[in-house]
C-alpha positions as CSV (number, residue, x, y, z in Angstrom):
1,X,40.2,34.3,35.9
2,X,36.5,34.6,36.1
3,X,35.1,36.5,39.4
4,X,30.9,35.6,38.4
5,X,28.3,36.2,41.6
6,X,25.6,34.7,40.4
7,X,21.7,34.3,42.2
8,X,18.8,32.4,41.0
9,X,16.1,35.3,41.3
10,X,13.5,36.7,43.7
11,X,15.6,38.4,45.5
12,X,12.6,41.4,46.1
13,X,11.1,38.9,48.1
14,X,11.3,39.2,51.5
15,X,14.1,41.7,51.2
16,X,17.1,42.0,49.0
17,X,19.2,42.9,52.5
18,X,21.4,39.1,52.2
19,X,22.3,39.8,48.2
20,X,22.9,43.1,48.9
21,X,25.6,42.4,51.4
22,X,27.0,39.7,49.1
23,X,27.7,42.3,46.6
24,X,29.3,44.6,48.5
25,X,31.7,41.8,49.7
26,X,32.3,40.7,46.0
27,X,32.3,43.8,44.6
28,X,34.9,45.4,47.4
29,X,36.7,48.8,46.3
30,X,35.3,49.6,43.1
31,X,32.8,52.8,42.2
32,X,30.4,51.7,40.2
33,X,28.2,49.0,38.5
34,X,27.3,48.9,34.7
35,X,23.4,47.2,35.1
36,X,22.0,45.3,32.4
37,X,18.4,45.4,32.0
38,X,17.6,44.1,28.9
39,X,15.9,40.5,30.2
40,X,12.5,42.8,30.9
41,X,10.9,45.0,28.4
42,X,11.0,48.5,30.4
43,X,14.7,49.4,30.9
44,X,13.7,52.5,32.1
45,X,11.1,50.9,34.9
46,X,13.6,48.0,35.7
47,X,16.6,50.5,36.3
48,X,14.3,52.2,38.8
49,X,13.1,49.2,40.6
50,X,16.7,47.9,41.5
51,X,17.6,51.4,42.8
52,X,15.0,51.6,44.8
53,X,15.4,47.9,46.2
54,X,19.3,49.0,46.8
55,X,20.8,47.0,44.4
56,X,23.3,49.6,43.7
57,X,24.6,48.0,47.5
58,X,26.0,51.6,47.8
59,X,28.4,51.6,44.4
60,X,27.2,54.1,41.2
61,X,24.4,52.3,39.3
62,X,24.2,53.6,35.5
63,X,22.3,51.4,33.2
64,X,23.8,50.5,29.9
65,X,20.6,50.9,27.5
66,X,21.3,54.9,28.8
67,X,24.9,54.7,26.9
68,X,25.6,55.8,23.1
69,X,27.4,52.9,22.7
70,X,26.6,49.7,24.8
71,X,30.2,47.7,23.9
72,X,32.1,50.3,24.9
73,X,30.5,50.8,28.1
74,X,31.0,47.5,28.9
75,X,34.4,47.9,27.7
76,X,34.5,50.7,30.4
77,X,32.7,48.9,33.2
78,X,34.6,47.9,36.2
79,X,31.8,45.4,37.3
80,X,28.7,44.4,35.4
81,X,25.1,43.2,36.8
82,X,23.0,42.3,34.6
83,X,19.6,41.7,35.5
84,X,16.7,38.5,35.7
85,X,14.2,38.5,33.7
86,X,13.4,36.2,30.0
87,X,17.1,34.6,29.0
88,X,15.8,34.6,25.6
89,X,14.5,38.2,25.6
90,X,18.1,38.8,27.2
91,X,20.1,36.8,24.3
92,X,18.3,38.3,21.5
93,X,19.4,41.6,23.2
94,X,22.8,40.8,23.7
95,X,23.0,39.5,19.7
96,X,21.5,42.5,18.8
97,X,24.0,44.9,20.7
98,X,27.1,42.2,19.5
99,X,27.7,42.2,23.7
100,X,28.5,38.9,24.2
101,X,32.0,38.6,22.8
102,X,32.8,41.9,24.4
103,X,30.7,40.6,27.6
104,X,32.6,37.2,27.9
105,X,36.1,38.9,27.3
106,X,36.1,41.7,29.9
107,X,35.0,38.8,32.8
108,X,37.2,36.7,31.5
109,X,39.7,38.4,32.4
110,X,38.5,39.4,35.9
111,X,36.3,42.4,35.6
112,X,33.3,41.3,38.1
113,X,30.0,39.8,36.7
114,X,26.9,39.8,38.8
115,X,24.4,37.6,37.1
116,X,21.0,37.1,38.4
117,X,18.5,34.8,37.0
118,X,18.4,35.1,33.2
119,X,21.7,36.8,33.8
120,X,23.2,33.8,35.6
121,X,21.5,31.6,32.8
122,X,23.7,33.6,30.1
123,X,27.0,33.5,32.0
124,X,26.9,29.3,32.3
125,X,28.3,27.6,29.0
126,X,24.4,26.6,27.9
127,X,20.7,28.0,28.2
128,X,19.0,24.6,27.9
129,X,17.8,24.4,31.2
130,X,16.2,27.3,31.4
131,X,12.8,27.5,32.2
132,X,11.9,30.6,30.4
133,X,9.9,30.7,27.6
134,X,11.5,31.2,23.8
135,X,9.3,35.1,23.6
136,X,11.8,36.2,21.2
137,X,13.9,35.0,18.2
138,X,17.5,34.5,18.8
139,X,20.0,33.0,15.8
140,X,21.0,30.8,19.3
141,X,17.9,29.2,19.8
142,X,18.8,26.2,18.1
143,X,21.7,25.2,20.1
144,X,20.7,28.0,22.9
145,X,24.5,28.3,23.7
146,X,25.5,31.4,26.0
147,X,28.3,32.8,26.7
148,X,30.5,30.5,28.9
149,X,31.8,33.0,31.3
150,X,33.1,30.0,33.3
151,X,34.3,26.2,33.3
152,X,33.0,26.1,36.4
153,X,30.5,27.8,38.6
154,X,31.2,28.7,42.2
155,X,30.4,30.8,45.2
156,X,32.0,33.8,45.7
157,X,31.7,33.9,49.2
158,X,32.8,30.4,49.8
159,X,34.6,29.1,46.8
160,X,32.7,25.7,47.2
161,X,31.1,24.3,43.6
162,X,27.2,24.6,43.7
163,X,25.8,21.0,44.2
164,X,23.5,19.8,41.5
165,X,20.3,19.2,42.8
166,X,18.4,16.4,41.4
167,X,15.8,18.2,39.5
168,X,18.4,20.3,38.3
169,X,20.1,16.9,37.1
170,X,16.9,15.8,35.9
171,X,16.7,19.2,33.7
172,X,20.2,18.9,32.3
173,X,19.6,15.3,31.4
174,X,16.4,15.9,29.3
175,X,18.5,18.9,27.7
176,X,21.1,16.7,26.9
177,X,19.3,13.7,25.2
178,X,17.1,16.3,23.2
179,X,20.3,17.6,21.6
C-alpha cells in the first residue's frame, strides 16, 4: 500500500511551519529522508535551500544526486522527498537515472513518498495536466505518463480523496480529448 504526502508547491511562502508539521506526522519514527532535487538545475543550491527552510522537519536530509549510485539509494531510502520544480526536467532525470521503476516499487510497497509539486505531478498515473513547460526531452513526452504511485490520491492526514476542482476538471478534460 502506497503512503504518498503530496503538496502543490510554494510552500517557502509565508512559511514552511504547516508542511513541516505534516511531515513529521507522516513521516513518524524514521531517521532520515532521501531528497530528490533533480526538478531544478542546481542540486547543490536546491539541497541547501530546503535545509535551511527546515524541510528536513528534524529527520537526516542526504540528497540523492550526492550518492554513487542513485537506484540503490533509493533502494536504501526509508522515506523519499522529492522536490518541485519542472516535471519534465524531473522525468528526463528520472529516465536518465532508470529511477522510476525502482522509485514506484519501493512506495509501492509502503516506504513513504513526499512529493511536492513536480514531485506530486510524477507520483499521479499522468503528467498531462501539468502546467510546466516541456524544457527538456523525455522518451515520455508523447504520452507524458509518470509513475502511478497510486490508484488513488489522498490525504495523509485525513484519509479523505482530494476534491477535483473545476479548473482542475477543466485541465484533465482538455488532456483527455487531446489524447
Amino acid at each position: 500500500m502506497s503512503r504518498l504526502l503530496l503538496g502543490g508547491g510554494g510552500h517557502a511562502k509565508p512559511e514552511p511551519a504547516a508542511f513541516i508539521g505534516e511531515i513529521r506526522k507522516f513521516l513518524g519514527g524514521i531517521d532520515r529522508i532521501l531528497f530528490v532535487p533533480y526538478a531544478l538545475m542546481d542540486y547543490d543550491a536546491y539541497t541547501k535551500w530546503m535545509m535551511e527552510l527546515g524541510y528536513h522537519a528534524g529527520y537526516g536530509f542526504e540528497s540523492i544526486h550526492q550518492h554513487g549510485d542513485s537506484r540503490k539509494a533509493v533502494m536504501e531510502a526509508q522515506a523519499i522527498y522529492v522536490g518541485g520544480g519542472n516535471t519534465f526536467r524531473l522525468l528526463a532525470a528520472f529516465e536518465e537515472k532508470d529511477l522510476l521503476s525502482v522509485i514506484r516499487e519501493r512506495a509501492l510497497a509502503g516506504m513513504p513518498y513526499i512529493g511536492v509539486s513536480a514531485g506530486s505531478n510524477v507520483a499521479c498515473p499522468t503528467i498531462k495536466t501539468t502546467n510546466d513547460m516541456p524544457i527538456v526531452f523525455s522518451r515520455r513526452v508523447s504520452t507524458r505518463s509518470a509513475s502511478s504511485l497510486s490508484r488513488s490520491i489522498r490525504t495523509m492526514s485525513t484519509g479523505i480523496r482530494i476534491p477535483l476542482t473545476r479548473a482542475r476538471r477543466e485541465r484533465i478534460a482538455f488532456a483527455n480529448s487531446t489524447k
